[in-house]
C-alpha positions in Angstrom: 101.2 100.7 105.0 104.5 99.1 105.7 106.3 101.2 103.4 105.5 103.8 105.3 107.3 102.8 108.4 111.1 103.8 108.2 111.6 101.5 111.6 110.1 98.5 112.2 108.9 99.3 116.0 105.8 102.3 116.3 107.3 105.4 117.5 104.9 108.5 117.8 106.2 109.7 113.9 105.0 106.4 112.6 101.3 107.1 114.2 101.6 110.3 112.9 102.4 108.9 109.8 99.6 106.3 110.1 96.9 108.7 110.4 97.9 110.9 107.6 98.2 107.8 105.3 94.6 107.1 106.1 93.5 111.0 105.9 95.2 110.6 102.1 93.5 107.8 101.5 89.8 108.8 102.9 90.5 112.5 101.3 91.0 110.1 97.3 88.2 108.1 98.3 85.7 110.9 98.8 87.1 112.5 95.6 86.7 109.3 94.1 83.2 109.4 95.0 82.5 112.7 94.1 83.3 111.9 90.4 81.1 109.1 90.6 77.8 111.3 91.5 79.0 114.0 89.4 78.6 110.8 86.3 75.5 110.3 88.5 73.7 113.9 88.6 74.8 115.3 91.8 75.1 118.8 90.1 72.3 118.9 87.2 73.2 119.5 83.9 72.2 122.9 82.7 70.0 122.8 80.3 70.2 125.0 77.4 67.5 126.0 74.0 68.7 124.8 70.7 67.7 125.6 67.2 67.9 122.5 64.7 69.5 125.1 62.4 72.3 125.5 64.8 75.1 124.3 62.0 77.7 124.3 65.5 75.1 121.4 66.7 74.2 119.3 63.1 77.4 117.2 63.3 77.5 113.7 62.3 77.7 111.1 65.1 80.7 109.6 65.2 82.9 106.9 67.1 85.5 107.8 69.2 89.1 107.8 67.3 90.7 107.7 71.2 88.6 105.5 73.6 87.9 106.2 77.2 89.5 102.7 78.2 92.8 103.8 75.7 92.8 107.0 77.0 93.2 105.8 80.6 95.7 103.1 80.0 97.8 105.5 78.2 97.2 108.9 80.6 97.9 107.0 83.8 99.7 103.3 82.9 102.5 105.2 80.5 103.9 108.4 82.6 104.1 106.1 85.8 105.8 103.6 83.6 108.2 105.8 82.9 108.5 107.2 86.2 109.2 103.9 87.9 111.9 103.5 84.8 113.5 106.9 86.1 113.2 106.3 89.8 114.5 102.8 89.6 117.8 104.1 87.2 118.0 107.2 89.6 118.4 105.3 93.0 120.2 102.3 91.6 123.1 104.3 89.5 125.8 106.6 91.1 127.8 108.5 88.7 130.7 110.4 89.4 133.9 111.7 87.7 135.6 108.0 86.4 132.8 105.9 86.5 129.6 104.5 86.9 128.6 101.8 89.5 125.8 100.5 90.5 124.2 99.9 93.8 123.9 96.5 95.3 119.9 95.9 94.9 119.1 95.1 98.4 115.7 95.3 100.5 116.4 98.2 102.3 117.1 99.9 98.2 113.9 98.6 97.0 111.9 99.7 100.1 113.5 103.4 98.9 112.7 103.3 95.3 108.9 101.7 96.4 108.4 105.2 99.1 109.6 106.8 96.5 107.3 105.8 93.5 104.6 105.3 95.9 105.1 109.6 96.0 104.7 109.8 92.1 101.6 107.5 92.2 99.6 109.0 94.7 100.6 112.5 93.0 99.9 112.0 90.1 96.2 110.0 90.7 95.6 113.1 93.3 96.0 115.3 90.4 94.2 113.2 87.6 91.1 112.8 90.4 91.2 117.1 90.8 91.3 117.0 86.8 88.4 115.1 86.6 86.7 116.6 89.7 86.8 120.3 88.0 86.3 118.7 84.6 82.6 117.4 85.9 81.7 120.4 87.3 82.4 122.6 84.3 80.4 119.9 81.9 77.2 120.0 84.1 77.2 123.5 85.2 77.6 124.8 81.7 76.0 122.4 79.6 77.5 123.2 76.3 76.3 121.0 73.6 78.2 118.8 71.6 78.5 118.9 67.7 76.9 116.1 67.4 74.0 117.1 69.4 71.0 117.2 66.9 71.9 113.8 65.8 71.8 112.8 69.3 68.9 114.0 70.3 67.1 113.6 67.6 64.3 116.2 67.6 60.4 115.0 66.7 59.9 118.2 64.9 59.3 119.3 61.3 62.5 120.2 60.2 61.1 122.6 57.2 59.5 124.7 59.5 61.1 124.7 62.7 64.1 127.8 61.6 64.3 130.5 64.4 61.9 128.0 66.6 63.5 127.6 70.3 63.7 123.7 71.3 64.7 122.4 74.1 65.2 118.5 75.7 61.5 118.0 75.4 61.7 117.8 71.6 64.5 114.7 72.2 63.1 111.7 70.7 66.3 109.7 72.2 65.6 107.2 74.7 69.0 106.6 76.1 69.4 108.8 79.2 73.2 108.9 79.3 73.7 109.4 75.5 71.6 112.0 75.7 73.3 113.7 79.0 77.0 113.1 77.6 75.9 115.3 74.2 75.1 117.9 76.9 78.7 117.7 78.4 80.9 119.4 75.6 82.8 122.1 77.6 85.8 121.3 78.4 87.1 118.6 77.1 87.8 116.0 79.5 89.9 113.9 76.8 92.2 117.1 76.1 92.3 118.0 80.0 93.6 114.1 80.5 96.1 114.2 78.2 97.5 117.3 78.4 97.6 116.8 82.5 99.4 113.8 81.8 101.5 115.1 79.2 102.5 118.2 81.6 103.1 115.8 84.7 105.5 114.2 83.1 107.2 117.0 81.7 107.2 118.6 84.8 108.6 115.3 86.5 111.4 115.2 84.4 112.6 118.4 85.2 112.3 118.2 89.0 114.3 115.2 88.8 117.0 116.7 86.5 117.1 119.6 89.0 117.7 117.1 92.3 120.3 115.5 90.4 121.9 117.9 88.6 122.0 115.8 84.9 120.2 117.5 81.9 117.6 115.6 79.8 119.0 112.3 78.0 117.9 111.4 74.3 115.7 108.9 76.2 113.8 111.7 78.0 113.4 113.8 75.0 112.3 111.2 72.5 109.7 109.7 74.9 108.4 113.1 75.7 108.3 114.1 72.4 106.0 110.9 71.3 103.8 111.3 74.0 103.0 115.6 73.8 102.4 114.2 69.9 100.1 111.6 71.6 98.6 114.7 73.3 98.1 116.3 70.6 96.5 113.8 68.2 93.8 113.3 71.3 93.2 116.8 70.8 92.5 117.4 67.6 90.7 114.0 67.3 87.9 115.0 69.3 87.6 117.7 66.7 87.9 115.8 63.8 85.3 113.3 65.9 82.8 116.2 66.0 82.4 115.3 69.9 84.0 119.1 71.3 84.5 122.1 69.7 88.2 124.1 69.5 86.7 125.8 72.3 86.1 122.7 74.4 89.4 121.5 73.6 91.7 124.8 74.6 89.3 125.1 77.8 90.3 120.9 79.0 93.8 121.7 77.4 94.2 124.9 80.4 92.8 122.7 83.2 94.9 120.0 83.1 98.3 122.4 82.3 97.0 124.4 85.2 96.1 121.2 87.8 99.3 119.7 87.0 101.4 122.9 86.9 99.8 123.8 90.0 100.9 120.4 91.9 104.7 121.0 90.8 104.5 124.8 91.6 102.2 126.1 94.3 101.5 122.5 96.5 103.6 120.1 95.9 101.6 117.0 97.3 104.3 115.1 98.1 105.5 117.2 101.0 102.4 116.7 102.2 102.1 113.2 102.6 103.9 111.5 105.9 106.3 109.9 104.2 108.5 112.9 105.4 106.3 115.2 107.4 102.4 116.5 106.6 103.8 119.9 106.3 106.9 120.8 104.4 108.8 122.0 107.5 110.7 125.0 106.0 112.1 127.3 108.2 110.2 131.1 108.3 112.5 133.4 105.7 113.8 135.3 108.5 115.1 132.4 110.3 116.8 130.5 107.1 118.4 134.3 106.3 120.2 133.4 109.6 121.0 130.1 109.1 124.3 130.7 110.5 122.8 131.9 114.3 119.9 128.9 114.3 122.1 126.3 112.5 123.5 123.1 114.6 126.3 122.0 112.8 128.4 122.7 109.4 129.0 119.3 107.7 132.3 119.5 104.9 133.4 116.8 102.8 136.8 116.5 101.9 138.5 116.6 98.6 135.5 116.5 96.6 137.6 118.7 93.3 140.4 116.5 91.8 142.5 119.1 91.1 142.5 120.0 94.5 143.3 116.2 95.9 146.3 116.1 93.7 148.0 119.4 95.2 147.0 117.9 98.5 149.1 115.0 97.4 146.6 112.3 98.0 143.8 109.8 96.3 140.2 110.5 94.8 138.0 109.0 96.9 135.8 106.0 95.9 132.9 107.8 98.8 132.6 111.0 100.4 134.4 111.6 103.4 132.6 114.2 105.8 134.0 116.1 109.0 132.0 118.1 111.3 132.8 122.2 111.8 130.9 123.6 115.1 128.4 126.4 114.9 130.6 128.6 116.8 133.0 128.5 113.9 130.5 130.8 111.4 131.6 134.7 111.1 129.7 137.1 108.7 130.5 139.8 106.6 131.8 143.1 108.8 133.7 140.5 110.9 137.5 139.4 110.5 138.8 136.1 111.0 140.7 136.2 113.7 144.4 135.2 114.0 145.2 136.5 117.4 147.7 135.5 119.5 146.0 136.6 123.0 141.6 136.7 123.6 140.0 139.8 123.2 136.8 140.0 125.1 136.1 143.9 124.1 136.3 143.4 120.5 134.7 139.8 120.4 137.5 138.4 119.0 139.1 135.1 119.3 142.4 133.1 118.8 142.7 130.6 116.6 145.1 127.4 118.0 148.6 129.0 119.2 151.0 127.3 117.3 149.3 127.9 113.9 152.2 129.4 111.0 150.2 128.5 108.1 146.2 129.0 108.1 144.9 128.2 104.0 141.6 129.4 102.6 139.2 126.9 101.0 136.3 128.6 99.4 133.1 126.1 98.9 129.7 126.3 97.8 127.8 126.0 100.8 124.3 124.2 101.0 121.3 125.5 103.6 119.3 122.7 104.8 115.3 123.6 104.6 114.1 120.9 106.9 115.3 117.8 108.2 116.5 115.3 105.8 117.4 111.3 107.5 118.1 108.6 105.1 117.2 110.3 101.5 117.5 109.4 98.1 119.5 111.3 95.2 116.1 111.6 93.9 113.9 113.8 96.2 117.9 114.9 98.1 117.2 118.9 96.3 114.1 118.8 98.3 115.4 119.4 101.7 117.7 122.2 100.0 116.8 125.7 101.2 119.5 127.9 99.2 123.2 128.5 99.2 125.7 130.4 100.5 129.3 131.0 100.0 131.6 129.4 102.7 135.6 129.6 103.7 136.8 126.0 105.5 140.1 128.1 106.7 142.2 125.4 107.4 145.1 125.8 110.2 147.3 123.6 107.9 150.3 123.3 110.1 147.9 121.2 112.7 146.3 119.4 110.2 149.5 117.7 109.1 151.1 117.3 112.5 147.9 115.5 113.6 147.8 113.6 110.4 151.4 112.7 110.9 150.1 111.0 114.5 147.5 109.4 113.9 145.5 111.9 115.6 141.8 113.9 114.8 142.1 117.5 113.5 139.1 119.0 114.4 141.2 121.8 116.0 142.0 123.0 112.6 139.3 122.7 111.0 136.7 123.6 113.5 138.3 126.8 115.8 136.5 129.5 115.9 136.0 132.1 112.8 137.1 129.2 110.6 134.0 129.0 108.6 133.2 132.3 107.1 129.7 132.8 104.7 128.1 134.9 103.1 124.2 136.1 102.8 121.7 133.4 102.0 120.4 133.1 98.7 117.1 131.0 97.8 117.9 128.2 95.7 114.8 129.5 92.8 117.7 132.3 92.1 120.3 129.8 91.3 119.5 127.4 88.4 121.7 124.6 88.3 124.0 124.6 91.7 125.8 121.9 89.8 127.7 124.1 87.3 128.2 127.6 88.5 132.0 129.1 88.9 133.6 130.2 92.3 136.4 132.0 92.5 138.7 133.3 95.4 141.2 136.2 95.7 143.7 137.2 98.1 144.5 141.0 98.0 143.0 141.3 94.7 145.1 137.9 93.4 143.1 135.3 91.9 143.9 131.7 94.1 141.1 129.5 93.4 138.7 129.7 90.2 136.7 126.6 89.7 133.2 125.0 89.0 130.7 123.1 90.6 130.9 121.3 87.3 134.1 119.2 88.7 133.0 118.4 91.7 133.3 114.4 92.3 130.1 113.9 94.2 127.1 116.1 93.3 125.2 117.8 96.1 122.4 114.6 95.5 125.0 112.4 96.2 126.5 114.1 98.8 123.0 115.1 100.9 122.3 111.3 100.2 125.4 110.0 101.8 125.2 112.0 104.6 121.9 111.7 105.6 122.3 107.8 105.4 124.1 107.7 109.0 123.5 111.5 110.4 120.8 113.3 110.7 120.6 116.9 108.8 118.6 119.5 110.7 117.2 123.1 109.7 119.7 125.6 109.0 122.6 123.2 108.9 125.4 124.0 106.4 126.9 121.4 104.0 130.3 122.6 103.0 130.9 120.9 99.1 134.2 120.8 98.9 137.2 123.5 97.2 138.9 123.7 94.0 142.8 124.3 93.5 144.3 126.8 94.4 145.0 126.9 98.1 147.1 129.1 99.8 148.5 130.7 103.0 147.4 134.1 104.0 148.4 136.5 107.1 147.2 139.0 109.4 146.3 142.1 107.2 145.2 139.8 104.2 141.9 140.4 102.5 139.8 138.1 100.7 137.3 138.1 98.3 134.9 135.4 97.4 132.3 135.3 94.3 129.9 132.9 93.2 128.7 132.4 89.7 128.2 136.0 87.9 127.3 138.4 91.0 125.1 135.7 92.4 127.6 135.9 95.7 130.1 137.7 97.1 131.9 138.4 100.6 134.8 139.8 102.1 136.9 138.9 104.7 139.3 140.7 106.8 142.6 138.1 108.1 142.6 140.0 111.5 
């Protein structure tokens, strides 16, 4: 229960977060006990006629190839294994551009990577339990017979006359109960819905966590994943071979646990729903996150986060990102100009940037819409709180950047005046695949200035959410400017200038006014 607790004093979150812990862990509990009637005749099998020259039911009897007690250690013991593996390299290794460091193990790291594991566990068992759960029900309500059935049962009949003759469990000579129960329990297979749930978890795992940190599958992941679907598979056909299902059986436990496990990933993911965060995945309504730019609270922009664009800048990588903060009232849309007036004009809504300014640059960036309130995350679940994208302008009134620079003085004036942030529509982040390595590219009057990728980026948005969230608090709708590529340049009143991201994923258009 204490790593639930992200303070050590009780504040009305943490009671919250108390009494959904406990709601978890009565909700497994009563599923737990549910499967343990289910073993006990809670639902009663169905019971089904059988002829003893029914050659689908006159198999041999034969030992399991895969036990139940080696079928459980590998199912649940392995994929968390290897999810601890992933979530202790994930949280512990930063990677940039240069180099790799690691993280300074501390208490406060392993209480993150112990929430954060504690996630995968409770996942995955929830899952395994609803496997099992629907598993039961489909054994007893159906009561398809095994194979081996006949040899089972053992009928007291005449077998030279009994052709075409209708028996039923009343013809059993076997005296064990359960054996004879568990031959009436072919359909599905709960070996093959075990394995393949476990095999898909995993899969499914591996991707999500590619996704939140932007890094394809490693010859690691795709030779451990490969041994175990073969593992998966040799379960399968075993209980074939075993004569204890039939294909049937097997395809039937091989859809439930695909769909249970595809299903947790897809349609609920149970990890939003757990208090580590909040019960409910806090996402803002459509309509609202569309508008990110009127319900939004603050733009957060890191600077020289593209290499290229530090060196014509004249100044150093940095080692860690290095945020600033743009107001809300800086956002304009599409159909409005930036403004570069000298005098306010109330009529037309438009207003001056700082008075002095001779030399206002463009910086197009990937911009990043904040789905619900992020504090303290980890590169690992950081894609989580990620609503979708836009594309962003950080106009930057150079001229008072430098002078202020030059005195040792802040520069949020030109940075943060008003019209200097400039986006474009919201886009969901299911229609952009990999943020990480998608082109932007900006023109002035129909002249190319900047053309880069995400791809060269220094920090990745992971790293980035991560940092950020460490010490300030990201809210829903907030914007998280990514940095810009080469390619800077002045523009003037009159100047136009166009903006695309990746291949017509984006565009906008912006009037220098």
């Amino acid at each position: 229960m204490a790593l639930l607790l992200r303070r050590s004093h009780l504040n009305s979150s943490n009671l919250v977060c108390i009494f959904y812990a406990i709601f978890d862990i009565c909700f497994s509990a009563t599923v737990g006990y549910l499967c343990y009637k289910f073993f006990n005749g809670l639902i009663p099998t169905r019971e089904r006629t059988f002829y003893c020259d029914d050659a689908s039911i006159s198999k041999p009897y034969m030992e399991n190839t895969v036990s139940v007690k080696m079928l459980l250690c590998v199912s649940i013991g392995l994929p968390l294994m290897l999810c601890l593996l992933h979530e202790l390299v994930t949280f512990f290794m930063l990677e940039n551009a240069t180099r790799v460091q690691w993280r300074i193990i501390s208490s406060e790291g392993l209480r993150k990577v112990c929430i954060n594991f504690t996630r995968i566990v409770v996942k995955y068992l929830f899952g395994f339990l609803v496997t099992v759960v629907f598993m039961l029900v489909g054994k007893s309500s159906l009561g398809v017979l095994r194979p081996h059935f006949l040899a089972v049962c053992k009928p007291g009949i005449d077998w030279n006359h009994c052709a075409g003759v209708a028996l039923s469990s009343q013809n059993c000579t076997q005296t064990n109960v359960h054996a004879l129960l568990s031959a009436r329990h072919s359909f599905p297979s709960g070996h093959a819905s075990a394995a393949v749930y476990s095999v898909t978890f995993l899969l499914l795992y591996l991707l999500s966590l590619r996704n939140r940190n932007s890094v394809k599958l490693n010859n690691f992941d795709r030779i451990s994943l490969s041994l175990y679907a073969l593992w998966s598979l040799f379960v399968c056909v075993s209980r074939v071979t075993d004569y204890w299902h039939h294909v049937t059986d097997v395809v039937g436990g091989s859809v439930l646990g695909f769909a249970v496990a595809w299903l947790l990933f897809s349609r609920y993911e149970i990890n939003q729903a757990l208090c580590f965060n909040h019960f409910f995945f806090k996402i803002m309504t459509s309509d609202k996150i569309k508008q990110f730019y009127k319900y939004g609270r603050k733009i957060v922009a890191v600077v020289r986060n593209y290499r290229e664009h530090a060196m014509e800048m004249g100044q150093g990588i940095p080692e860690k990102p290095i945020f600033f903060i743009k107001p809300s009232t800086a956002y304009v849309t599409e159909g409005s100009p930036i403004c570069v007036l000298l005098t306010i004009n109330f009529v037309n809504n438009l207003f001056q940037i700082p008075k002095w300014c001779k030399k206002l640059q463009h910086e197009v960036e990937l911009g990043v819409v904040i789905g619900r309130t992020a504090k303290q995350i980890t590169t690992a679940n950081a894609m989580d709180f990620v609503a979708g994208y836009c594309l962003a302008l950080d106009m930057t009134a150079r001229d008072l950047q430098e002078h202020a620079k030059a005195n040792g003085q802040p520069w949020f004036i030109s940075k943060g005046f008003d019209t200097s942030c400039p986006v474009s529509k919201f886009v969901d982040k299911t229609q952009i695949e990999n943020p990480s390595s998608i082109e932007l590219q900006c023109s002035v009057n129909g002249q190319v200035k900047q053309r880069g990728n995400t791809k060269q980026m220094i920090f990745t948005i992971p790293q980035l959410l991560t940092a950020v969230t460490e010490d300030v608090t990201m809210e829903e709708g907030d914007l998280l400017l990514t940095g810009t590529p080469s390619g800077v340049s002045t523009v003037k009143r009159g100047d136009v200038i166009e903006c695309t991201l990746g291949n017509e994923i984006l565009s906008m258009k912006f009037e220098i006014a």
